[in-house]
N, C-alpha and C positions, 0 to 999 in steps of 0.2 A: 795443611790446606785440605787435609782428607774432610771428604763432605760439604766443602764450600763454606767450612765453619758448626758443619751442623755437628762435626767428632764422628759421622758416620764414615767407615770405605764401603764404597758404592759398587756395585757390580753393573758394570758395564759390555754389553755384549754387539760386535761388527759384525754385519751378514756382509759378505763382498764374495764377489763373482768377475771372473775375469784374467787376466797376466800378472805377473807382476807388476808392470805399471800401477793396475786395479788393486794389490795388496800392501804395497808398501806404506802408502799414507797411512791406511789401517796400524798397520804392524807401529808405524813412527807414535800417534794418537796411541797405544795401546801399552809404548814400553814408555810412555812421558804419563798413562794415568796411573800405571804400577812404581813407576820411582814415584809418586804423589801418595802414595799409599793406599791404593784402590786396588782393583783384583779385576782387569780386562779381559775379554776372551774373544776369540776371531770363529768365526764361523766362513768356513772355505772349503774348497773343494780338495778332496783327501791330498793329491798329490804337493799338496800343502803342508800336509801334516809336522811334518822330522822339520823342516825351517820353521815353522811358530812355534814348536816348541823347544827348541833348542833355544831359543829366544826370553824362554821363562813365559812364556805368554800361551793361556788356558786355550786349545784348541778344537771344535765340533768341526764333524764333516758335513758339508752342505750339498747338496746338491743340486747342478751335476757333476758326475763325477767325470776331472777331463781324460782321466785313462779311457774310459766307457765312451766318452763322446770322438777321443783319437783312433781309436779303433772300428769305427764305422768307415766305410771303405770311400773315399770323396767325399766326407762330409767337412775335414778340415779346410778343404780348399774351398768347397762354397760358402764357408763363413768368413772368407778372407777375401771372398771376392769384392772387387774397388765399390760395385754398384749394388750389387743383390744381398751380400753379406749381412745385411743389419737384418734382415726379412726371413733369412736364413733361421741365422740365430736365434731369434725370436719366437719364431714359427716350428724350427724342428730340434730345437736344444732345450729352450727356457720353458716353452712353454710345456709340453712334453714332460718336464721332471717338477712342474708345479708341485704336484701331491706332494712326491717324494722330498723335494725343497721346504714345504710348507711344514711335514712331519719332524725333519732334522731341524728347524731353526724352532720350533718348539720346545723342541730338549733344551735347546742350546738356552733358551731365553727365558726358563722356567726359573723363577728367582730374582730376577736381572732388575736394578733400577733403571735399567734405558736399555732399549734397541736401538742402536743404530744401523743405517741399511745402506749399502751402494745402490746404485739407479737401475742396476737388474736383479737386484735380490727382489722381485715381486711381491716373494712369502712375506717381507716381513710388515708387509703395513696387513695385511690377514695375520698373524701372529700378534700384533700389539693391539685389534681389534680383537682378538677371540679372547684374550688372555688379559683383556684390558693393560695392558703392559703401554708407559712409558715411550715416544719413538721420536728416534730423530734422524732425518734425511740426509744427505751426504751429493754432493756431485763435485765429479773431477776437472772437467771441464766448463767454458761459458756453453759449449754445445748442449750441456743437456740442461739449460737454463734460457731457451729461446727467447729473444725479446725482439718487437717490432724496431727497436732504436737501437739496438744492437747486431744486424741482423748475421745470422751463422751462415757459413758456408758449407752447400752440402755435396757430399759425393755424388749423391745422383745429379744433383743439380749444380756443376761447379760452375756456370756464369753468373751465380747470384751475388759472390763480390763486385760485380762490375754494375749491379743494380743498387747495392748500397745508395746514392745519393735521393734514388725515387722513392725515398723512406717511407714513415709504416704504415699508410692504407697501401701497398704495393704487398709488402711483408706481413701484413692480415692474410689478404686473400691466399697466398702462399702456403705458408704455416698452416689454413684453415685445409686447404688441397691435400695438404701432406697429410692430417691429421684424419681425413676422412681414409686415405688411401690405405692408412697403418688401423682403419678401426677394425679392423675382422684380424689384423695378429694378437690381439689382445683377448679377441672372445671368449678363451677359455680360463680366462682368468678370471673374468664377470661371473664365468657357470660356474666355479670352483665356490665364488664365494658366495652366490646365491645357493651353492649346496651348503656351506659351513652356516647359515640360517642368517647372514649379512645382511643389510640392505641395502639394494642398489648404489654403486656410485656413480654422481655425476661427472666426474673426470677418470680420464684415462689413465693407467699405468704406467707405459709408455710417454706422456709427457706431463701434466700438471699434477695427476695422481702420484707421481712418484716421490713427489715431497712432503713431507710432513709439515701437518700447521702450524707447531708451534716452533720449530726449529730444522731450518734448510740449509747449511753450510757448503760454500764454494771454497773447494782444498786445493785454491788456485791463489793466485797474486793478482789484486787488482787492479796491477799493468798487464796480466792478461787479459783482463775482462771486468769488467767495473761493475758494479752493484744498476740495476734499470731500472727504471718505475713499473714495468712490468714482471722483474723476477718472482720467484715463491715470497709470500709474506716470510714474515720474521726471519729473513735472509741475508746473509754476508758472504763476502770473499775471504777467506782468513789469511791468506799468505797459504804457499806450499805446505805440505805436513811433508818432509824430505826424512826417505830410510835409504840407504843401498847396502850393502855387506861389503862394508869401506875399512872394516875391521881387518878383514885379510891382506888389503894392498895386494899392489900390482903385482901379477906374478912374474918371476927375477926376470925372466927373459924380455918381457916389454919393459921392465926400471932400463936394464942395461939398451933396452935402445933407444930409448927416450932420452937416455943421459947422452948418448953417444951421436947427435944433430940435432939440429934445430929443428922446433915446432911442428911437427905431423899434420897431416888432417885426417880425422878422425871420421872413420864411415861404421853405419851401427845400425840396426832396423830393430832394435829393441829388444822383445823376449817373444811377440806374436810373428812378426811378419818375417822376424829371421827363419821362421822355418818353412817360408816359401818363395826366397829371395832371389829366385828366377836367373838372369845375370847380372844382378845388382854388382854385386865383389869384384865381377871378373870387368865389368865398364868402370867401376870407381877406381882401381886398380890404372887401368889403362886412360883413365882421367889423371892421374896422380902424375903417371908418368908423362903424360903428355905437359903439364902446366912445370914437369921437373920438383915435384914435392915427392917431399919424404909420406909415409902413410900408415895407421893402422887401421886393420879389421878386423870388427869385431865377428866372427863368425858364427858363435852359438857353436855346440856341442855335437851337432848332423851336419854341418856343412861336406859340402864337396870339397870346400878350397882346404886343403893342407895347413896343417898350424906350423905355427912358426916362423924363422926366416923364408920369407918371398923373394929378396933379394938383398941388397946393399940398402936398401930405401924402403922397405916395406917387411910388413909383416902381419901375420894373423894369429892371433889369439880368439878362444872361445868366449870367457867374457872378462872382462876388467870393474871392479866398479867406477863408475861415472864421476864421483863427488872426485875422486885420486885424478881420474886421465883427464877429466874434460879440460880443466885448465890449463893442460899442460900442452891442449891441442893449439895450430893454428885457426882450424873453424873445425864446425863437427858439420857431420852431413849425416841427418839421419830421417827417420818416417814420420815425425809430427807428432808420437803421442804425445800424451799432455807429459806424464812422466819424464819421459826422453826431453822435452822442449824444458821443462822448469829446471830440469839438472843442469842442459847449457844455455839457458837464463843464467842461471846462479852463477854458472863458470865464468861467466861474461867473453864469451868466444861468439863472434859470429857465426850463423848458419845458412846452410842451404838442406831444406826442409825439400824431401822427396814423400810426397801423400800419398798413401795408399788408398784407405777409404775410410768408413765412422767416422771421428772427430776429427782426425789427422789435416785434413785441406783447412778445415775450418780455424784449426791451431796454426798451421800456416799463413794464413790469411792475416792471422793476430800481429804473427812476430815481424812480420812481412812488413806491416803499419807501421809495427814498433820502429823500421829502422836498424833493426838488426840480423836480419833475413832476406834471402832470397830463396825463391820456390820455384820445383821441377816436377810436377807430374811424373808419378814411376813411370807410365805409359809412353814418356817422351824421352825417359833417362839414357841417353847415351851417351857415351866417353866424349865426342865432340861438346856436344851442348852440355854434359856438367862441368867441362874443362871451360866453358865460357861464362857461365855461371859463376863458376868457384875464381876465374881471374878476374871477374866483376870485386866478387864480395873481398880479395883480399887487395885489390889494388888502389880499392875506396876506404880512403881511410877512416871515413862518416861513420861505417859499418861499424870499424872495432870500437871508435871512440863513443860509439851511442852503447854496443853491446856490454859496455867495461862500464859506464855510466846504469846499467840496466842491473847488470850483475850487482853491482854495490848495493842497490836499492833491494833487489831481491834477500842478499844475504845479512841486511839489515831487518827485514821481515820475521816475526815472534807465529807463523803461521800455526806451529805445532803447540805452542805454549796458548793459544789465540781459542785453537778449537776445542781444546781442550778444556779451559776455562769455560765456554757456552757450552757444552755440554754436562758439565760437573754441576753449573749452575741450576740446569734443565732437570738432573736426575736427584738433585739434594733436595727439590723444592717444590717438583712438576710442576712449576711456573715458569712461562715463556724469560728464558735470560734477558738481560737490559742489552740491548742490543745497545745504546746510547752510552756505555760505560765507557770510562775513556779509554781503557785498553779493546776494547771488543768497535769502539767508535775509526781507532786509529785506525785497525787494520782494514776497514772497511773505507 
């Protein structure tokens, strides 16, 4: 299948920027175009490094570098904050290591039949102009695919689920608000590229710039979020692109307790928010015991809470992969990344989705519709109300039986075989793929 027929292997290069949640689609897309017989390569931020390549998969450093960005002294917290985080980010991380981003994903993309970019790699739609290089767009969520008939929910603005039915001249004016508000985080990316002899764009980086024309893919499932008449042209949902490091399994002390009662509920705030997770453990904990359920936490590698036995009924561990534990939970309770949501999608376990802020309410919001969710505001989470919550969601048996109908559909999903294919097609031919094929039709 190397070259889409053409006999060629193609070199394919990922700019991604972000958690793991933000690498692992990459990583899954990367080790599915190398068993194809092509030659991938990730461009990420160094502390990346020793995992993609352990992987067999060609790695550049991109910047920023998140050692360099952790080591500024409060700066991790106001990029995590629920409200101001994205403005943060953008304003004193991304924008900030332009150059530097722009220099590294040039290396990296020197040769390449395609770029493809995450929705903060900014450099690389100035990379595939300057280099006339091949490019194709990527977003992980329907958040960063705003449509007036779809409308997303935002952190700053979390009442605008409840404005959904005042549909899209309501969701113009809005989106049009936001978009004026976010035009001065982007400035220096205009000045960057009217230095590199560019000329002007009419769309912003931050939202319609960010896609490429000929090729926009959503590495979501479109029961998270369905394809709109407003999304990027030549655009799809492919199904999830799923990696975890499912390869090592559970480590023995969680198998033996898993084996040892029934069904846990599983509390998890991913690989970002775990490491500001305030008293999330110590209320979910005291949720668990109050409802009488068994329970794992996942704590990450810094927590306060102790690993190990917590009690007769409880325990923490640093991380587990997700594809192994989720199934084997009663519900997962975790922060809405898109990541963290499509894993217990796939499980088909019920959840209750605690948002922090970025995508997270917005994905809430999704699964929420779906039928297979309930949602808590971190800001509201305490032991009483997620213990009414969590004896909402398991005492309703709609939940499991939609969540288990939900999963199936999910894990019947070709997402990584899906994107993979429009891309190969994109970099064999530099011609927009047929989006109308009936594999690339299905998943859409």
């Amino acid at each position: 299948m190397a070259g889409a027929g053409s006999g060629k292997s193609l070199r394919i290069v990922f700019a991604t920027i972000g958690s793991y949640g933000d690498l692992h689609p990459y990583i899954a897309l990367a080790l599915e175009l190398n068993r194809r017989g092509h030659r991938a390569a990730i461009a990420a931020s160094e502390v990346y490094r020793d995992k993609i390549q352990a992987l067999g998969i060609d790695f550049y450093p991109l910047a920023p570098d998140f050692n360099r960005v952790r080591a500024v002294p409060g700066l991790v917290d106001q990029v995590l904050h629920p409200r101001t985080g994205a403005e943060t980010l953008i304003r004193d991380v991304m924008m900030p290591n332009l150059r530097d981003s722009f220099a590294d994903l040039s290396v990296a993309a020197e040769g390449a039949d395609l770029l493809v970019s995450h929705p903060l790699a900014y450099a690389a739609r100035l990379v595939s102009e300057t280099q006339g290089r091949r490019w194709a767009s990527t977003f992980l969520a329907p958040f960063s695919a705003l449509s007036v008939h779809d409308p997303s929910v935002m952190a700053e603005i979390p009442f605008l689920n409840l404005l959904r039915p005042l549909g899209p001249p309501l969701f113009r004016q809005i989106y049009h608000h936001v978009m004026l508000r976010a035009h001065d985080w982007s400035a220096p990316w205009h000045a960057f590229r009217a230095e590199l002899g560019l000329p002007p764009a009419a769309d912003d980086p931050l939202f319609a710039g960010q896609h490429a024309p000929d090729l926009a893919l959503g590495l979501f499932s479109p029961l998270l979020g369905a394809p709109q008449p407003d999304w990027p042209r030549n655009s799809m949902a492919t199904g999830f692109a799923f990696h975890d490091d499912d390869q090592a399994g559970l480590p023995p002390d969680l198998a033996a307790f898993l084996e040892d009662g029934p069904p846990p509920l599983v509390f998890t705030l991913g690989t970002t928010m775990v490491r500001r997770p305030g008293s999330f453990f110590e209320d979910s904990l005291k949720a668990a015991q109050r409802l009488r359920r068994r329970a794992v936490l996942l704590v990450g590698s810094q927590s306060p809470v102790p690993l190990g036995p917590l009690s007769d009924s409880a325990i923490a561990v640093a991380y587990a992969p997700f594809s192994a534990l989720f199934p084997r939970a009663a519900a997962i309770i975790h922060q809405g990344g898109v990541g963290t949501t499509g894993q217990a999608m796939r499980a088909g376990r019920p959840m209750l989705v605690v948002p922090f802020g970025y995508d997270q309410p917005d994905n809430a919001a999704r699964v929420t519709r779906l039928g297979i969710a309930r949602s808590l505001p971190i800001g509201r989470y305490t032991p009483s109300r997620a213990a009414d919550q969590l004896g909402r969601l398991l005492d309703q048996s709609s939940y499991q039986r939609r969540a288990s109908e939900i999963g199936r559909k999910i894990a019947a999903e070709t997402g990584t075989q899906t994107a993979c294919d429009a891309l190969i097609a994109l970099a064999a031919t530099g011609q927009q793929p047929d989006l109308q094929s009936p594999r690339l039709r299905a998943a859409s």
